[in-house]
C-alpha positions in Angstrom: 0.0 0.0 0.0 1.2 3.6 -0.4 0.8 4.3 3.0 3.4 1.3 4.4 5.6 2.6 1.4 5.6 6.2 3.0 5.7 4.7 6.5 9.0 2.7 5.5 10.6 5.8 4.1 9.7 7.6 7.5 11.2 4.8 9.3 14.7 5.4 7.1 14.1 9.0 8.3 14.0 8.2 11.9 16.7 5.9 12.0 19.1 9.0 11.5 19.4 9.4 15.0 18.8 5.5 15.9 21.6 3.5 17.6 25.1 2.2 15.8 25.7 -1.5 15.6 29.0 -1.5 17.3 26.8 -0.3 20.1 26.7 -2.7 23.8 23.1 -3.1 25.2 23.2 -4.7 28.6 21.2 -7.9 29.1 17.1 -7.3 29.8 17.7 -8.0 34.0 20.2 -5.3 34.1 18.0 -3.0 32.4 15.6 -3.2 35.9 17.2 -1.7 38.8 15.7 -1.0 42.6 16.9 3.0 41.7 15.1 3.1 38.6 11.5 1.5 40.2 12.5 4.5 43.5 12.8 6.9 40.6 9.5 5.6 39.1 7.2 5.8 42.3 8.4 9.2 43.0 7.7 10.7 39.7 4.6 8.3 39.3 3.0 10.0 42.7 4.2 13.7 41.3 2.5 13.0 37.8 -0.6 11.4 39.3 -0.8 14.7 40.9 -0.5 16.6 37.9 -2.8 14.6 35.8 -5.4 14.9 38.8 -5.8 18.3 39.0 -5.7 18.7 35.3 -8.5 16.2 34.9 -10.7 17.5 37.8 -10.3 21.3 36.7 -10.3 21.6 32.3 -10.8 17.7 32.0 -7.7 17.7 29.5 -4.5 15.9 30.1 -1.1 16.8 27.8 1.3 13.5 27.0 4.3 13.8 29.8 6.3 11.3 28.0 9.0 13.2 27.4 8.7 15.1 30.8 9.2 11.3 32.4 12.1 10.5 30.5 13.6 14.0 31.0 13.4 14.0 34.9 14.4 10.4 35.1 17.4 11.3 33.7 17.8 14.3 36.1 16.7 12.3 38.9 19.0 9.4 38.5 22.1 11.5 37.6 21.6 13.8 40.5 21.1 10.1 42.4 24.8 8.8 40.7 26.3 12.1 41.4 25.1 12.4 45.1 27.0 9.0 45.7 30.1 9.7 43.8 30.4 12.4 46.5 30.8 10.2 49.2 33.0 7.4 47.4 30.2 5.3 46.4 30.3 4.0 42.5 27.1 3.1 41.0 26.2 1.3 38.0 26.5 3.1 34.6 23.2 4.8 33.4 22.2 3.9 30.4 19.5 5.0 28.2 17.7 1.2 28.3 17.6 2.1 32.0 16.1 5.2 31.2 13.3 4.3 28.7 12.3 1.5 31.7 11.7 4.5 33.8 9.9 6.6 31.7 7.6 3.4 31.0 7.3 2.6 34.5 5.8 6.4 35.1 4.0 6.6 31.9 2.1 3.4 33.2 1.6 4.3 36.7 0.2 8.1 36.0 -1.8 6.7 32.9 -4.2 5.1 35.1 -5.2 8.5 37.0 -7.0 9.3 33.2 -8.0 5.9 32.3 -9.2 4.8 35.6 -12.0 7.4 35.4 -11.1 9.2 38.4 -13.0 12.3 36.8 -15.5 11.0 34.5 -16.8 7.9 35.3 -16.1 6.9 38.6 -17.2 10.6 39.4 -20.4 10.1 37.6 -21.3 7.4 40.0 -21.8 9.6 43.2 -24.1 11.5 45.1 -22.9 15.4 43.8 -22.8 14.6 40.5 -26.3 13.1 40.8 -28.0 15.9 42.5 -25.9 18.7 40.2 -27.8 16.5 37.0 -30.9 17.1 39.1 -33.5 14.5 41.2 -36.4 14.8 39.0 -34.4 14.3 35.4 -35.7 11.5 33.8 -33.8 9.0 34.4 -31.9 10.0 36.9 -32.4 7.8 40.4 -31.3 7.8 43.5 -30.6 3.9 43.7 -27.7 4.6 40.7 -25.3 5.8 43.1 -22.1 4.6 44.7 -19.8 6.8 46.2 -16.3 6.9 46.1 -13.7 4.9 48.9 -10.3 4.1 48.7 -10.4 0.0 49.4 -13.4 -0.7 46.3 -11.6 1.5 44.0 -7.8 0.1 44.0 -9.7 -3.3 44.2 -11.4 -2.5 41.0 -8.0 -1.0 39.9 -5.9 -4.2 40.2 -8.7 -6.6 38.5 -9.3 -4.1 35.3 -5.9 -2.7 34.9 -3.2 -5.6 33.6 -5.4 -6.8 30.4 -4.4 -4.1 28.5 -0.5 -5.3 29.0 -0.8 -8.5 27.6 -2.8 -7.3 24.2 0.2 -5.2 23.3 2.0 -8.0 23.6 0.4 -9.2 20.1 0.0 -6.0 19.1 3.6 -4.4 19.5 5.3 -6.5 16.2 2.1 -5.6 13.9 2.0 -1.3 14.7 5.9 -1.2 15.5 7.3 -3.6 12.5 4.9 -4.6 9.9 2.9 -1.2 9.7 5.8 0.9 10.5 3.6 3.0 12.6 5.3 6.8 13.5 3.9 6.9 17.1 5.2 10.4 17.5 5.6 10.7 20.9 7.5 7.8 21.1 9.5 8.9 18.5 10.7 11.6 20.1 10.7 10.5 23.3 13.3 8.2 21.9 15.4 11.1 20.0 15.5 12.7 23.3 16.7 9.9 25.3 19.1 9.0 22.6 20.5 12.5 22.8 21.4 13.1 26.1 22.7 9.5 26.5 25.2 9.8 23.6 28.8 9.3 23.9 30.2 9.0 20.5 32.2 11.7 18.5 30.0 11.5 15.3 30.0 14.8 14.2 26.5 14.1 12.1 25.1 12.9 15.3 26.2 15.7 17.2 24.7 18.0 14.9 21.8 16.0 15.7 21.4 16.8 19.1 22.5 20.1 18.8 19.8 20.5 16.3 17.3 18.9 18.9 18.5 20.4 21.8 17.9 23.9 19.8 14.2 23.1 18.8 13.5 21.7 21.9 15.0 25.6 24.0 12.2 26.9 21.7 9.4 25.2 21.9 9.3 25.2 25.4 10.4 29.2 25.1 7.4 29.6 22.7 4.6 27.9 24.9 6.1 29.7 28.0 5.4 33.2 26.0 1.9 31.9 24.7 1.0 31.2 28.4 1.1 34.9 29.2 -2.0 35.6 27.0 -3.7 32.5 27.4 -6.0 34.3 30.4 -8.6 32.4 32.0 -10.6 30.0 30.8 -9.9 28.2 27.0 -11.0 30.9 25.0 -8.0 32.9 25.5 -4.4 33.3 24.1 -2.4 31.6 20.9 -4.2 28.7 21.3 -7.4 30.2 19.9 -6.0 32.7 17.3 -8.7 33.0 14.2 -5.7 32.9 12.1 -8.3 32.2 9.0 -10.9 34.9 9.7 -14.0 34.4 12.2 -16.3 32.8 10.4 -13.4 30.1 9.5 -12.8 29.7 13.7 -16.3 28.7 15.0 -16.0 25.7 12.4 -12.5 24.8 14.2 -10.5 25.9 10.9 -7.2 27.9 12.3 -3.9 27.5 13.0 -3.3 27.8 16.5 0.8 27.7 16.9 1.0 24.6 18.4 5.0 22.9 18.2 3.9 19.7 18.7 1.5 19.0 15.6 3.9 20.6 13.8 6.3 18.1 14.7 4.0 15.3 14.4 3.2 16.7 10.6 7.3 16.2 10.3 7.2 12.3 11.5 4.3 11.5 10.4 3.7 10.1 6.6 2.1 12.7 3.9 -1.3 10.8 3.2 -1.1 10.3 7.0 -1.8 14.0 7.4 -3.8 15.0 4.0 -6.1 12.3 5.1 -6.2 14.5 8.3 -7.1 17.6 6.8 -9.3 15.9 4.4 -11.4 14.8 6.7 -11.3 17.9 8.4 -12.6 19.3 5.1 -15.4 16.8 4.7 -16.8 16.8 8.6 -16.3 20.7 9.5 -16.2 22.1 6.3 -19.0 20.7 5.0 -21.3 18.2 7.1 -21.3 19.7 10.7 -22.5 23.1 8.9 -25.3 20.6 7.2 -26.2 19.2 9.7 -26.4 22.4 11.9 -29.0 23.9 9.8 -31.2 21.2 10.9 -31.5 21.7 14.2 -34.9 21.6 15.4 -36.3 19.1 12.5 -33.5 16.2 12.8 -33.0 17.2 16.7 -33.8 19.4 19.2 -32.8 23.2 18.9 -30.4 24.6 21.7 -29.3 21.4 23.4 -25.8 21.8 25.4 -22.7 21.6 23.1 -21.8 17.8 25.1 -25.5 16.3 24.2 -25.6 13.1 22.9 -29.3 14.1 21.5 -27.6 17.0 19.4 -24.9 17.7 17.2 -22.3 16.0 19.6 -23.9 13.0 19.4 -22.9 13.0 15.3 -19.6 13.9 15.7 -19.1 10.9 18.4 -21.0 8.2 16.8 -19.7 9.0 13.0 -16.4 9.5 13.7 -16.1 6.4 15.7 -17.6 4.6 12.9 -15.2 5.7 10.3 -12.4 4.9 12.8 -14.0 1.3 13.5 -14.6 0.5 9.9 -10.4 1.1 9.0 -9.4 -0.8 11.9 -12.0 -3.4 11.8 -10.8 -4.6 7.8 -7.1 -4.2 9.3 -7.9 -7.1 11.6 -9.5 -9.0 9.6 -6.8 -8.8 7.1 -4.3 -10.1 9.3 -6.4 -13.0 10.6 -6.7 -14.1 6.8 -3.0 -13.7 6.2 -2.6 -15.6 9.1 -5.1 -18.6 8.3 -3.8 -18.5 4.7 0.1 -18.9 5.7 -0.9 -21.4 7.8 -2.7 -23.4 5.3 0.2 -23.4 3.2 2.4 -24.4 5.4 0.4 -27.5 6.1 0.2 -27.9 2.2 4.3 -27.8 2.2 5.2 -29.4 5.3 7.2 -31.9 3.3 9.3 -29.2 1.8 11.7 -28.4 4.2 13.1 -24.6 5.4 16.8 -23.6 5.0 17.6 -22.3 8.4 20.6 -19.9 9.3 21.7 -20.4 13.0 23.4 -16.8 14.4 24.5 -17.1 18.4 22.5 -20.6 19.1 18.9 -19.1 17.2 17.4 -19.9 14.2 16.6 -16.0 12.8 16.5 -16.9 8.8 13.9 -18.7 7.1 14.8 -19.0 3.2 11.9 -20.6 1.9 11.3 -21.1 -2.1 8.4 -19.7 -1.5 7.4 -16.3 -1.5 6.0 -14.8 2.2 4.3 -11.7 2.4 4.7 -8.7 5.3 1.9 -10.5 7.2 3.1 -13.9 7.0 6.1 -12.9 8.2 5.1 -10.7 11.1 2.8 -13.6 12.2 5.6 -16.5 12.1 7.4 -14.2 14.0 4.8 -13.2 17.0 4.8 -17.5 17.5 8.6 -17.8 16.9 10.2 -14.7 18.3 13.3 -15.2 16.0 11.8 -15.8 12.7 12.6 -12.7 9.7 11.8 -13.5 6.5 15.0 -13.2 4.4 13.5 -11.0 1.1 12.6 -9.0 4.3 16.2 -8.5 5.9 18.3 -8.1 2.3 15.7 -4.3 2.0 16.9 -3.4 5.8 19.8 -0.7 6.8 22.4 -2.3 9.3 20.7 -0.2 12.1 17.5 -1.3 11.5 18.2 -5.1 11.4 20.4 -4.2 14.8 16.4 -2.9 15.9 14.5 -5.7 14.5 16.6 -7.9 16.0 16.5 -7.0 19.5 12.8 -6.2 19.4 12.2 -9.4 18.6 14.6 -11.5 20.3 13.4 -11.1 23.9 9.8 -11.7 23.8 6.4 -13.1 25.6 5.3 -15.7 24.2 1.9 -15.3 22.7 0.0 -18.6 24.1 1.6 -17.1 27.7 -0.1 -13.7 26.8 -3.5 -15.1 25.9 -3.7 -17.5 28.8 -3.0 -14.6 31.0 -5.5 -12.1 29.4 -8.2 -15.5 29.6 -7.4 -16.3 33.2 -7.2 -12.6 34.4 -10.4 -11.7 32.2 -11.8 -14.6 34.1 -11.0 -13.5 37.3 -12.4 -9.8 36.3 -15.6 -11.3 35.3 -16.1 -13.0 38.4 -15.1 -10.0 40.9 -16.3 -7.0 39.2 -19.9 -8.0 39.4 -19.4 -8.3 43.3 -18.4 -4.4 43.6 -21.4 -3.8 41.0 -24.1 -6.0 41.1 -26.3 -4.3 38.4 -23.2 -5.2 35.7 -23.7 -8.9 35.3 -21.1 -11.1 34.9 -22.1 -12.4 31.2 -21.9 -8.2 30.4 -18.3 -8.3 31.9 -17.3 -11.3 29.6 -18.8 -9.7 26.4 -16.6 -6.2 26.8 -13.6 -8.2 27.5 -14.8 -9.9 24.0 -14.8 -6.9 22.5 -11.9 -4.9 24.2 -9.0 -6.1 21.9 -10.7 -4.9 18.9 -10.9 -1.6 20.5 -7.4 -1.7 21.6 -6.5 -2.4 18.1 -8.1 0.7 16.2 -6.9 3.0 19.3 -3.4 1.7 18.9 -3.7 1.8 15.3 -5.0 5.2 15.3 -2.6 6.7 18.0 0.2 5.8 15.9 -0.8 7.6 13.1 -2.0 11.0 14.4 -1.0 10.8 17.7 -4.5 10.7 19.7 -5.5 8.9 22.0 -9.4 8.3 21.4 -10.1 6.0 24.5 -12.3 8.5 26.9 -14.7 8.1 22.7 -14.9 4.3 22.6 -15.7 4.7 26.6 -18.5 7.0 26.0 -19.8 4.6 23.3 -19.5 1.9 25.9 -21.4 3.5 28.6 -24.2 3.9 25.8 -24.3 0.7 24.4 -24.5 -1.4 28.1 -26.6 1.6 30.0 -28.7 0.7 26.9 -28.6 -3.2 27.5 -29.2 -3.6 31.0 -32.2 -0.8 31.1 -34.1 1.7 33.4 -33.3 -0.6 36.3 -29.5 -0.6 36.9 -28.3 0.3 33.5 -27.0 3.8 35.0 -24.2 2.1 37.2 -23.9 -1.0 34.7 -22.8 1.5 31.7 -19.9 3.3 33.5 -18.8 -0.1 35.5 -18.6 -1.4 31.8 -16.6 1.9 30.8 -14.2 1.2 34.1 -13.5 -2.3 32.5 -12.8 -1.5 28.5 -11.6 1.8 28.8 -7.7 0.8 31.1 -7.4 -1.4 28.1 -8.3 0.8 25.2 -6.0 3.5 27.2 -3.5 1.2 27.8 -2.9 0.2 24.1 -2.3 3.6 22.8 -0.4 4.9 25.4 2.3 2.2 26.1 2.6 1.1 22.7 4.2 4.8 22.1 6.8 3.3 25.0 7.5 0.2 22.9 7.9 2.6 20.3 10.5 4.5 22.6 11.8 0.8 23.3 12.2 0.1 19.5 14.6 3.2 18.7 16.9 3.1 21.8 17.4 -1.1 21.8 15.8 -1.5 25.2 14.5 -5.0 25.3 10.9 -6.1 25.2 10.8 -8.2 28.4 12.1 -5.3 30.4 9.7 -3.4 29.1 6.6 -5.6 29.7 8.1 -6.7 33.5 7.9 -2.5 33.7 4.7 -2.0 32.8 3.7 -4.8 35.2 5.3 -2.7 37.8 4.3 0.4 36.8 0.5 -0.9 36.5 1.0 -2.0 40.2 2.2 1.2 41.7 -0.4 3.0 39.7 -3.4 0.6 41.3 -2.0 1.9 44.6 -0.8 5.4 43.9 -3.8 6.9 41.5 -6.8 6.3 44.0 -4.6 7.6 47.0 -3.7 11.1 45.2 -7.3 11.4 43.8 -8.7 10.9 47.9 -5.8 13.5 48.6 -8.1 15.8 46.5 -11.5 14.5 47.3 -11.1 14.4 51.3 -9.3 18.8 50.7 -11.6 20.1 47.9 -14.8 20.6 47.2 -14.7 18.0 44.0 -17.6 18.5 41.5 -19.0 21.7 43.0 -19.3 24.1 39.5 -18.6 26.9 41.2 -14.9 25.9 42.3 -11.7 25.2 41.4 -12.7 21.4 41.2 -15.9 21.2 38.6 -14.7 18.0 36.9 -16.4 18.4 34.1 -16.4 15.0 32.4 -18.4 13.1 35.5 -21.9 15.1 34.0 -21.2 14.3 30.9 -20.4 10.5 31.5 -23.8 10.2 33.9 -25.9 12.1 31.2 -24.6 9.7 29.2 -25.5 6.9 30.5 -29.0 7.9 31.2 -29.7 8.7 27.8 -28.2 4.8 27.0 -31.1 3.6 29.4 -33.5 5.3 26.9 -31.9 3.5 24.3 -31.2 4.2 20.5 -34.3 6.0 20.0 -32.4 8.8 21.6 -30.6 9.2 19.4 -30.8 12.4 16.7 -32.3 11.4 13.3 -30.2 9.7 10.5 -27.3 9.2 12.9 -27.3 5.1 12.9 -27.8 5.6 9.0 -24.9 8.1 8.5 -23.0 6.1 10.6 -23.3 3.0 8.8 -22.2 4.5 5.6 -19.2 5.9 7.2 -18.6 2.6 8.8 -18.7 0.7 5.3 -17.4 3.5 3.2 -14.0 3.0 5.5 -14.1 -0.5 4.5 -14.3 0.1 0.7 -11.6 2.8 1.2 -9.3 0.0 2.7 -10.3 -2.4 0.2 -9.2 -0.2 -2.9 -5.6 0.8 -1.2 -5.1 -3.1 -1.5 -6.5 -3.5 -5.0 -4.9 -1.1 -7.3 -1.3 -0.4 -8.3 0.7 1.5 -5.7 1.3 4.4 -8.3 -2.9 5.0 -7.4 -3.3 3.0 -3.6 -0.3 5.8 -2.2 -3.0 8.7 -3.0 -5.7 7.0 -1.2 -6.4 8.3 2.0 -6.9 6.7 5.4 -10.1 6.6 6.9 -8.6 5.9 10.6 -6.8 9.7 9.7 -9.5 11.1 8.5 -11.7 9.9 11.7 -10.2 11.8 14.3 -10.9 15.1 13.4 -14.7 14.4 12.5 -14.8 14.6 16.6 -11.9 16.5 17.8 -11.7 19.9 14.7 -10.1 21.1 12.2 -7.1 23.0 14.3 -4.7 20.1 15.1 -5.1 18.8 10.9 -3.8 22.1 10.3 -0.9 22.0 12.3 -0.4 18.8 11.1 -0.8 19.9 7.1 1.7 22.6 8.3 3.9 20.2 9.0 4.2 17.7 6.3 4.3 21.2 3.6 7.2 22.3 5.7 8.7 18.6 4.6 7.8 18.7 1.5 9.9 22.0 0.6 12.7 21.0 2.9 12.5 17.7 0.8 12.6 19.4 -2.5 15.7 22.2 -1.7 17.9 20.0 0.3 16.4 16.2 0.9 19.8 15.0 2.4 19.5 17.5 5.3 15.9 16.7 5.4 16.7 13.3 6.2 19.2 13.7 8.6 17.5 16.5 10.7 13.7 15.9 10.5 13.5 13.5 13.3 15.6 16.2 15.3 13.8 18.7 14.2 10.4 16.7 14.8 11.6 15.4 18.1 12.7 18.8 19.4 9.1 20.6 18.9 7.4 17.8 20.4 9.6 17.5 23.4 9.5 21.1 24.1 5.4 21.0 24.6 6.0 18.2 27.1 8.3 19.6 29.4 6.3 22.6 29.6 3.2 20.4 30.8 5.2 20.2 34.2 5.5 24.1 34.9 2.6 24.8 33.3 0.5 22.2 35.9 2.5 23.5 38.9 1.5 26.8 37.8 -2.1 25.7 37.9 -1.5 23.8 41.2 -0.4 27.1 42.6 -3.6 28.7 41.3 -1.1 31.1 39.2 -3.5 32.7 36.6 -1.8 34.0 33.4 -1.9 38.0 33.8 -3.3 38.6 29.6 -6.1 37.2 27.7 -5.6 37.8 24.3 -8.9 37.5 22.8 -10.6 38.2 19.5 -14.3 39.4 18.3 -15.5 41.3 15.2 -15.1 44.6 14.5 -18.2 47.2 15.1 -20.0 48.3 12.1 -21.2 51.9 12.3 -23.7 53.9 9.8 
């Protein structure tokens, strides 16, 4: 397809700042250390923190990838240094060590947004019941549980692990086989390549010089836009009608913003023209549409977050498109997959040639010819299987990646038999803490989960969003809806708590296992990571939420504390009681041509010549801003015409400095999340709100 062929010259890109061959990675185990889990449970408990009060107060959360990696480093050097002073030599600290952390944190603070500490665990209790009102329809008293510390890190440690052991299947198809950008794992990993290099190359030290220079001003760039960003979100940079007034209430402007600019670098050209073009289609043309119908296809003057409205379009449509692309993905592989292996049972006389390198078979020359999926699925059952047509295409560095991201790996039966057993033991407890979710209800969203994980993994690679708090909504709806008036209230966000840690979980690690990928940290450390940092997180997330719940007035919407999402996700689930009927008019219909217009969109990149299938846009790209705007596509679009000049004028230095370059603007944004949250902690307003409205007309 033209999109893998554009995703393998990105990869090439990338790899200018990727690890030499000569280079020595120390063994998985050493990767681990007690400092580096010490270093994770700090900076897991200050980013829990962070990602609480962000969550309780906008309801918006920034990536702190890079920020984890960045005061990991700081942390453990000031650590080393500290006991060089008094004669004590530590271990060297090297950047496998490094990505561990970051993943450690990444996982622990990742459950204070997935674990619905203010949306749907909020939406359970008795304020955000009496703020919806005691005589809404729908609305009863007996759909209440409150929150307490011992049922919620209960429900924490039976939901949160699934999610680890799907990327286990999923890591080889986004990372390898599609070639997947993951941005900020991408520059996470430039960033902790960087500061851990050693070597007197003067291209790479251009490199991080280049970085290091991007990097000084994005972060100097969001600092100055935070002086006119007022109070409020309709203030400042981020809301500049750089296209005229009329263009900025349909989310068309550019809004400055370093990191989509830098994800428009990474990421593929189709990548983000499918981006824009759905941009186009939904906000350009459709939203307006439907807008002038208001009052005939649904009710006039409903809230800008009702399902019954114009929100409930843009939620249901997009995820439609997004399900339809990633949906034909999957089914894709499973047929390469039942195909190889009915070829293989068809050959099994003919017998492989096999090249043994350090005691493992990693070469399979067969007369036959395999194809990208064959390959990548031989190799998720046999961890050191490459296809050799595969290898002779690869760059030294990037067999030196391929090889150590696949040579330390979980098996897949071990992965399944641990998502079965653990989904059983999920499906037998949660029902206990919510009795109105039945058990049957718990096995079908596990069912279901993986699917979900896939298209958010899938479409978090590409663009860079995470869409899981979307496919959570839709799950409150759809079970609220199942179990009815008499429990479905509770049932629909206890079903949300169980698929929405995995859905998270596979967009937001699988950017780590990008970070893993790029800096030759091995896969088993990684996983054994994420198992710890899961576990601290079970603990650590519901103790810094009750840190806020027991000081603050939490859900009152007249404080500092409104949480926002927790009406949202209870009106949400009320109207799922009601069922689809709710609904606005035409939306299962539009929806179902989105869904199978995505699927025939698919099916034609795979059926014509690559000369046509690379101009062919992707649905899953096009999805995401059908719900979130037009703004980020821009950025984006920015982005990949600022590559596409470079390209032209001097393509050698584009290839050797875009990744810098990319990694640096990204990088910037998320080190500024930290001062800008303790900023907010500290109730530190911004003294300017740069605001714009029309001119007045006089005569």
């Amino acid at each position: 397809m033209g999109s893998e062929a554009d995703a393998a010259e990105m990869t090439g890109l990338l790899l200018a700042g990727a690890p030499s061959a000569v280079e020595a990675m120390p063994p998985w185990r050493e990767q681990l250390t007690v400092r580096g889990v010490v270093v994770s449970a700090i900076l897991g408990v200050l980013f829990c923190l962070i990602t609480h009060k962000l969550n309780l107060t906008v309801g918006i959360i920034p990536s702190l990838n890079v920020a984890a990696g960045l005061l990991a480093y700081f942390l453990v050097r000031t650590w080393t240094a500290a006991l060089n002073m008094f004669g004590i030599v530590s271990k060297p600290f090297t950047k496998q060590e490094n990505t561990v952390i970051q993943t450690c944190v990444v996982a622990c603070y990742g459950l204070a947004t997935s674990g619905g500490f203010g949306s749907y665990m909020l939406a359970m209790d008795q304020k955000t019941y009496e703020l919806i009102g005691t005589n809404y329809p729908g609305n009863r008293a007996v759909d209440v549980k409150n929150p307490s510390l011992s049922w919620m890190i209960g429900f924490m440690f039976v939901v949160s692990f699934l999610g680890i052991f799907i990327l286990v299947a999923l890591r080889k198809v986004m990372v390898l086989n599609y070639k997947l950008t993951y941005p900020r794992g991408t520059a996470t990993a430039m960033f902790i390549n960087s500061v851990h290099t050693a070597t007197g190359d003067e291209l790479v030290e251009k490199q991080v010089s280049c970085l290091g220079k991007y990097l000084s001003g994005s972060f100097l760039w969001h600092c100055f836009k935070w002086f006119f960003s007022g109070v409020g979100d309709s203030c400042g940079f981020d809301n500049f009608p750089s296209l005229g007034l009329a263009a900025f209430k349909n989310t068309f402007y550019f809004d400055f913003s370093p990191t989509y600019i830098g994800c428009g670098l990474i990421c593929p050209h189709i990548v983000n023209c499918s981006a824009l073009l759905g941009a186009i289609i939904s906000w350009g043309f459709l939203w307006p549409y439907i807008s002038t119908k208001a009052g005939e296809w649904y009710p006039a003057n409903l809230g800008s977050n009702d399902f019954k409205g114009l929100y409930g379009y843009k939620v249901f449509i997009s995820v439609s498109l997004i399900l339809g692309d990633g949906v034909y993905n999957l089914i894709k592989i499973i047929y390469a997959s039942i195909k190889k292996i009915m070829k293989a049972h068809a050959e099994k006389g003919r017998l492989p040639l096999v090249w043994v390198q350090d005691g493992n078979a990693i070469l399979l020359l067969y007369p036959v010819d395999l194809t990208t999926y064959h390959v990548f699925w031989l190799s998720s059952c046999f961890p050191f299987i490459i296809a050799d047509d595969n290898i002779s295409k690869l760059s030294v560095e990037e067999k030196l990646l391929n090889e150590v991201f696949l040579k330390d790996s979980i098996p897949l039966w071990l992965a399944g038999s641990c998502y079965v057993g653990l989904a059983a033991i999920s499906t037998a407890t949660v029902p206990m803490m919510f009795p109105q979710l039945k058990w049957y209800l718990v096995l079908i969203a596990y069912v279901f989960a993986p699917l979900l994980a896939f298209c958010n993994s899938y479409g978090t690679g590409l663009i860079d969003w995470n869409l899981a708090s979307t496919y959570g909504k839709i799950g409150v709806f759809i079970f609220a809806s199942w179990v009815g008036r008499h429990g479905g209230v509770i049932a629909g966000l206890a079903a949300c708590g169980v698929m929405m840690p995995i859905v998270s979980t596979a967009g937001d690690l699988m950017h780590d296992f990008k970070t893993s990928y790029l800096t030759l940290s091995s896969p088993n450390s990684m996983f054994v990571s994420q198992l710890i940092g899961t576990s601290l997180g079970c603990v650590i997330a519901p103790l810094t939420f009750w840190i806020y719940w027991t000081s603050f007035d939490v859900g009152n919407p007249d404080g500092i504390f409104k949480a926002p999402y927790a009406i949202i996700f209870r009106e949400m689930s009320i109207m799922g009681v009601e069922g689809c009927s709710v609904l606005p008019q035409h939306c299962l219909a539009i929806c179902s041509f989105f869904f199978f217009a995505a699927i025939a969109i698919k099916l034609m990149q795979d059926v014509t010549p690559n000369s046509v299938s690379k101009f062919i846009p992707l649905p899953m790209a096009m999805g995401v801003p059908f719900y979130i705007g037009a703004n980020f596509a821009i950025d984006m679009f920015v982005g990949t015409v600022i590559l596409f000049v470079w390209e032209r004028v001097n393509r050698k230095e584009s290839e050797e400095f875009v990744g810098a370059v990319a990694s640096g603007l990204i990088c910037g944004d998320g080190i500024w999340s930290v001062p800008s949250a303790i900023l907010s902690i500290l109730r530190i307003d911004p003294p300017m709100c740069m605001y714009f409205k029309p001119s007045l007309t006089y005569g």
